[in-house]
N, C-alpha and C positions, 0 to 999 in steps of 0.2 A: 624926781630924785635922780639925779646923776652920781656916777660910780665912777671914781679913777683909780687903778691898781698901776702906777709906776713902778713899786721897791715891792719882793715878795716878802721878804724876811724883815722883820722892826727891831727883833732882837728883844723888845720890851717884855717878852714873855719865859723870859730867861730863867725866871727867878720865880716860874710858877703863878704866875696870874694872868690873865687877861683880860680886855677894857670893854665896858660895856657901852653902849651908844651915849648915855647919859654922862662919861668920864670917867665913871667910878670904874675900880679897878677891881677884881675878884679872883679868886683861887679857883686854877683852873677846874679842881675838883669839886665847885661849888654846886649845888642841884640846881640852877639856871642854867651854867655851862653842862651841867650834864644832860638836861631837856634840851638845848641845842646841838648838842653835839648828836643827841640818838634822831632828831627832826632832818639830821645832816645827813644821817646813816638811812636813814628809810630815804631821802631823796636820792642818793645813787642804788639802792636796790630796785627804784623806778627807771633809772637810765639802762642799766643794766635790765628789765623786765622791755622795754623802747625795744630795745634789739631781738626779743622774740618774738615782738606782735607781727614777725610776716607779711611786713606792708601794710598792715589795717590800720588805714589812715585816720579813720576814727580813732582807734584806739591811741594811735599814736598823738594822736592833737588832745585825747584827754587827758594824756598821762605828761605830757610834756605842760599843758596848763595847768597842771597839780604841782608840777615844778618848780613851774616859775610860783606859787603861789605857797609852796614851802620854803622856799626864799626868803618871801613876807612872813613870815611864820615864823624864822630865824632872827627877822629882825625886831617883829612883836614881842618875840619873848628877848630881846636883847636890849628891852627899854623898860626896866621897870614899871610899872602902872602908875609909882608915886614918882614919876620923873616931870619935870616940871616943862618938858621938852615939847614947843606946838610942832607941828605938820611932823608927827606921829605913823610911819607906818605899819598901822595894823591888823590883822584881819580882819574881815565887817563880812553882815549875814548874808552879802551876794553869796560871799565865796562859800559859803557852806549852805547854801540853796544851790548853786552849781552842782554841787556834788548830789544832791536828794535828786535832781533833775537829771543824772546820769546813773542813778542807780537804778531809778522808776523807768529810764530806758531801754538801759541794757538788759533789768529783769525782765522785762514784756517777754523775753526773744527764749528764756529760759524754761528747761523741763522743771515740775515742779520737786522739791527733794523730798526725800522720804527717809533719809538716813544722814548721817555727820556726812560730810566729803574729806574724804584724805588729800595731802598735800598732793600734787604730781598731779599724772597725765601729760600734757605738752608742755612743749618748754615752757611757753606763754604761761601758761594754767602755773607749772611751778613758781616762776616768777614773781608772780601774782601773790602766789602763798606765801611767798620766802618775802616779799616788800611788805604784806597785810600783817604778818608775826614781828616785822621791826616796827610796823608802823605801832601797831598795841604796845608795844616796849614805851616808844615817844609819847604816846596816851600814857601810859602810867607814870612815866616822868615828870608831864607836865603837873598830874595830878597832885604829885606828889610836891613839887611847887607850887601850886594854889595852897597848897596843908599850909606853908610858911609865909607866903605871900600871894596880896591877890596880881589875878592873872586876868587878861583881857576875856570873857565868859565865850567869845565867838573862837578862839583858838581851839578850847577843849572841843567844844563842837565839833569843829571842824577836822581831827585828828580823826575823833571818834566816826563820824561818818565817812571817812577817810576809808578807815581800814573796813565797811561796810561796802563800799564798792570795789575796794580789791578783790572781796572774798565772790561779789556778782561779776569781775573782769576775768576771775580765775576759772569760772563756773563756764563764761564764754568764751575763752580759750578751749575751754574740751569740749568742743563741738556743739555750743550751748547747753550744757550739761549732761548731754548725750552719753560723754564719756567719760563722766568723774570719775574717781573711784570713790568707793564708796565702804564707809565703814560698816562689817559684818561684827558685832558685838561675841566676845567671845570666842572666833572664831579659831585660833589656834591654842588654846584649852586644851590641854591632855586628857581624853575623856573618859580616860580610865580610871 
């Protein structure tokens, strides 16, 4: 699949719609556009997370492959499933085996939890929190689009496991979990 962007602007969406792979044209507010646009929003809270991994070039080659492959994800969900359109690209169950295969990784390395973890710790760790909380957003969107139409079954997968290795990349940013923080229930209760 080749990509030319010569002209930024089309103007076609002037008037409130935009065009979906297939032709058809849709209101920008439509719950397809709104699954692509929150899949848009978690893909740069991972560019932005890229800049705190501190050189960790694993980290960094995972998260940039999650990129490129929410990409595809943008374009899966921008082709209806009843499009009559061949050479389709769409997500397939490598890519959400990739991801089961970097969570079973990176948790080996992890202390085991004992309590919820709070957002924060290191930049990276926050990061992590702040992409995993838009990614679950994109999961409930998409959801919410399979309610009215069907949707490719390896997409939702793949969100979903998505934001499951955020939450083990956030864990490995605090020092493999060395340094969560860690939810005390209660804990600021008046106890009087």
């Amino acid at each position: 699949m080749s990509i030319r962007l010569s002209k930024i602007y089309t103007k076609t969406g002037d008037k409130g719609t935009t065009g979906l792979i297939s032709g058809e044209r849709v209101a920008k507010d439509h719950v397809r556009i709104q699954a692509i646009g929150d899949v848009d929003e978690a893909n740069a809270t991972l560019g932005l997370a890229v800049l705190h991994s501190d050189g960790d070039e694993n980290v960094q080659k995972v998260l940039q492959n999650i990129q490129n492959d929410l990409f595809d994800l943008g374009a899966d969900m921008a082709l209806p499933m009843s499009s009559d359109k061949s050479n389709t690209l769409r997500i397939i169950e490598s890519q959400v085996n990739y991801l089961e295969d970097q969570i079973d990784e990176f948790n080996t390395h992890l202390r085991p939890l004992d309590s919820f973890v709070l957002p924060g710790g290191s930049p990276l760790s926050a990061a992590m929190h702040q992409a995993r909380a838009v990614v679950r957003r994109a999961e409930r969107s998409l959801v919410k689009l399979n309610e009215k139409e069907d949707i490719n079954p390896f997409a939702v997968q793949y969100i979903n496991r998505l934001s499951d290795l955020l939450f083990v990349l956030a864990r490995w940013g605090n020092d493999n979990g060395n340094s969560d923080i860690l939810w005390k229930p209660g804990a600021n209760r008046d106890s009087s």
